[in-house]
Structures are given as structure tokens and as C-alpha cells.
N, C-alpha and C positions, 0 to 999 in steps of 0.2 A: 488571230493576230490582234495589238494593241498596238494602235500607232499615234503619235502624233497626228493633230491635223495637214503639219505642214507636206505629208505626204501622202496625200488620199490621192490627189490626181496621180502621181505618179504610180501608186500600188492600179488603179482605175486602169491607165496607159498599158499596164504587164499582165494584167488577169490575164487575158485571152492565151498568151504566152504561156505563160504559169497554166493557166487549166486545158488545154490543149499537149502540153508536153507533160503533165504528169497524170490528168485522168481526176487530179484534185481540184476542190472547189477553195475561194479566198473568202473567211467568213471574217471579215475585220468591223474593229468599234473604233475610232478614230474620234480623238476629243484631249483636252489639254496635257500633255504629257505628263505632267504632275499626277495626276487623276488614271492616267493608263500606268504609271510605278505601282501607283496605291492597288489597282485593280491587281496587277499581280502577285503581289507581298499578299495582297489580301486572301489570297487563292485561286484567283481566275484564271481557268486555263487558258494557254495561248503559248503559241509553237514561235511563233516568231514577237520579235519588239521592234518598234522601229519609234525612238526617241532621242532628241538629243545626244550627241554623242558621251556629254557629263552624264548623264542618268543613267548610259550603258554603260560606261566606265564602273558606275557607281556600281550597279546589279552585276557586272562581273567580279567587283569586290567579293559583292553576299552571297555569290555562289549561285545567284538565279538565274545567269545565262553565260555562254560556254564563249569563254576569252577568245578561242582560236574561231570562233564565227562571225566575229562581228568584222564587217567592212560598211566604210564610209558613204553615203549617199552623194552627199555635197553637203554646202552652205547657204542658209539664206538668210538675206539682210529682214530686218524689223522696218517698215516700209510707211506710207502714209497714204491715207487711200479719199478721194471724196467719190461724189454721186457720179454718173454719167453727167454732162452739160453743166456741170458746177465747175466756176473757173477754176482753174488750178492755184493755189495760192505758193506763194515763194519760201521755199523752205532750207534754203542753201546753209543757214548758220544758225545756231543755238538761238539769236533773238527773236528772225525771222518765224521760228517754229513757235517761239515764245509768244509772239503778235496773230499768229495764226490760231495757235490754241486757244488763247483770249479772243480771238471773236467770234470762235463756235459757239454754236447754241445747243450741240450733242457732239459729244465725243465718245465714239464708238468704241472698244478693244477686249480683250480678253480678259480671263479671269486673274488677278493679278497676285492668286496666293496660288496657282499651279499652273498656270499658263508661260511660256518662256516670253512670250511677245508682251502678254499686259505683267507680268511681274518685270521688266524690263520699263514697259513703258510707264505703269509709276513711277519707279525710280529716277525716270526723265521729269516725270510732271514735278517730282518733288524737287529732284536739282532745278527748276527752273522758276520753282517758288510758287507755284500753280496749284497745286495737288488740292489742299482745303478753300481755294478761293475759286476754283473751278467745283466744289463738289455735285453741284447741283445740275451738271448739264455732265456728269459723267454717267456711261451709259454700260458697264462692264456685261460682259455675256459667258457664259460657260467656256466655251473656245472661240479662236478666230472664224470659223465656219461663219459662224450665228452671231456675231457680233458684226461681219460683214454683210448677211442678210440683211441685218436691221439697218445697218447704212443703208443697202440699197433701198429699201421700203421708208426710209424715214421722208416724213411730210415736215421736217423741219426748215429753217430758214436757210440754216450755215451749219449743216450738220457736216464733220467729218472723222476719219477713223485710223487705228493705227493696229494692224498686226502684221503675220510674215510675208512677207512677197506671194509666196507661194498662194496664198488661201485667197490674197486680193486679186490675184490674176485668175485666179477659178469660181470670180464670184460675178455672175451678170450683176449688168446696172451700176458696175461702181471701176472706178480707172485708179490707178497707181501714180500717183503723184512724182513718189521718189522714196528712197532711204531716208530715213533718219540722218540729222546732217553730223558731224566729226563734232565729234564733244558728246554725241548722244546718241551714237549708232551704236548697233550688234550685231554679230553677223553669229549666225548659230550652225554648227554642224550637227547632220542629224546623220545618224547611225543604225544598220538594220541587224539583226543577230539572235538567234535559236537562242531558245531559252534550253534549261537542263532538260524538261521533261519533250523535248521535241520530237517530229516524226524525221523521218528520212527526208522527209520532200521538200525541207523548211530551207535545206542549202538552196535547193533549186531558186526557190522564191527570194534567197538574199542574192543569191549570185544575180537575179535579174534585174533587182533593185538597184545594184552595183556594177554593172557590165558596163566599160568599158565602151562599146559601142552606142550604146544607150546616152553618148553623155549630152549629143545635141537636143533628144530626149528632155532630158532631167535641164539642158539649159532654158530648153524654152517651157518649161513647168515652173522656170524660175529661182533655180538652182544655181549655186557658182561650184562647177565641178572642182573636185581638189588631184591634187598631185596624189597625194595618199589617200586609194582607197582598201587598204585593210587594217586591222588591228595588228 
């Protein structure tokens, strides 16, 4: 499997499920979805995708994963995240976030040329005039995983950080502030789905991905379950 990060704890939460009911083991790499596309165009094998719902669209275009498998996970908002015991600072409106980025001394987030959350959250820092006047205290990491890590390890003054819901809720040491406020928010659907060269067992692992029952699950993994979960 090649997943987004924003769904490791959830894939985590079903293994037992998944390897108990088929006999199979979950051998997944989970890192910027931009980066798990490239891994499979590249030729990396893998039975299942779980990215973005745009990137499966996209690979069901090019023939790499099978239209009628793909169903919806949920959606999660692009979030704002500090340390444990760091106040929380006010983030309600595009300035508020503007005053706040400005008196970081680190700003955490993802990688922002294959990441959905830091290629997002530049596009914030630039609409907000920020992007080269902040360069110095920007702190990019491969994925939200490891970019949250370093939040919570950072010895800095006013260190804080921004990826998807999901990844700041699965990260000791570090508390979720809130979304991104209106004017600067995203909310990303992520999407699971066999790829062409898939085994039999791969439904199993999307259907659980996507089960219905599961959904209080996936809400407190920090998920906003949708109405529509299939392709």
C-alpha cells in the first residue's frame, strides 16, 4: 500500500481487522501523497492507493487504478497545530492567522511541492504576504508525520505548525488549535482504491477503509465523513 500520511492511524485502527479476516499482512509507506503518485508511475508495487481523492481521479484517468474501486474515506480540514502548554493563539480570520504566523520563530508544515497540506499552506503564506518575509523561520519536512514531530521536539520560543487534522491529532506533544480560518482553509478528500495490478484481498482493505460503520472511527481519527462514499 502507498498512502497519504493523512491516513496511517486510520489504516493502524483496521490492520487487526484486515489481517485477522483475510490471513494477509498491511505492508504500507505513508509519506506526502505527491511522492506515493510518483512511487507508483515509477513502478512501485502496491495493491492499494490511498490519496487524495484529485490524485485518484487523476490515476484512474492513466489507467493505474481501477474506477469502479475507489470509495471515499472522508475529508480533512488543513489545521493549525502548537506544542503542548503553548497558548493557543487566535486564529478565527485571515489577519488573526497573519499576526500569528508573524510572531513564530518556527513554522512547521509539509513539503510544499508534493504535500497536499504544505503545498496548500504556502499558497496561504503567499496570499498573506508572508512567504519571503517569513523565509527564515520556515521549517518544511518531507510530510506532515515529521514536520509535526519537529513541532513537538522543537526547543524554540513560538514555534508552531500547520498540516492535516488527521496527522496533528496522531502526534504526541503537540494540540490542534483549529482549521485554517475562511479565506484560507481546505478541506481534502482522501480516497482508497486497488490499483490495476491488485490482489483479491485489496477490496477487503478498501471496504474497511470505507465501512460505513466505521464512520465514528474515521470521525475521531479526525475525518469529516461524507455522504458519498464511492466512486
Amino acid at each position: 500500500m502507498l498512502s497519504g500520511g493523512a491516513a496511517q492511524r486510520l489504516v493502524e485502527a483496521v490492520r487487526g481487522d484486515f489481517q485477522s479476516g483475510t490471513g494477509w499482512r498491511i505492508d504500507g509507506t505513508f509519506g506526502a501523497v505527491g511522492a506515493m503518485k510518483a512511487r507508483l508511475l515509477a513502478g512501485e508495487p502496491a495493491d492499494v492507493m490511498i490519496l487524495s481523492r484529485t490524485l485518484i481521479d487523476e490515476l484512474v484517468r492513466r489507467g493505474q487504478v481501477r474506477g469502479e474501486s475507489v470509495r471515499d474515506i472522508g475529508s480533512v480540514q488543513t489545521a493549525i497545530a502548537v506544542r503542548h502548554g503553548d497558548p493557543p493563539p487566535v486564529i478565527d480570520a485571515a489577519e488573526q492567522l497573519r499576526e500569528t504566523l508573524a510572531a513564530a520563530d518556527e513554522i512547521h508544515f509539509p513539503d510544499p511541492q508534493q504535500a497536499t497540506a504544505g503545498i496548500h499552506f504556502a499558497k496561504v503564506m503567499k496570499q498573506l504576504g508572508m512567504w519571503d518575509s517569513a523565509a527564515k523561520y520556515l521549517r518544511p519536512a518531507p510530510n506532515g508525520a515529521t514536520a509535526m514531530r519537529a513541532l513537538a521536539a522543537s526547543t524554540a520560543q513560538r514555534p508552531i505548525g500547520c498540516t492535516q487534522a488527521t496527522e496533528i491529532l496522531s502526534t504526541a506533544g503537540i494540540v490542534m488549535v483549529g482549521p485554517l480560518p475562511a479565506g484560507c482553509d481546505l478541506a481534502t478528500t482522501y480516497a482508497a482504491a486497488a490499483t490495476m495490478q491488485a490482489s483479491a484481498q485489496s477490496a477487503a482493505l478498501v471496504a474497511l477503509l470505507s465501512d460505513s460503520r466505521r464512520d465514528d472511527l474515521r470521525q475521531g481519527l479526525g475525518f469529516d465523513v461524507l455522504k458519498r462514499t464511492s466512486g
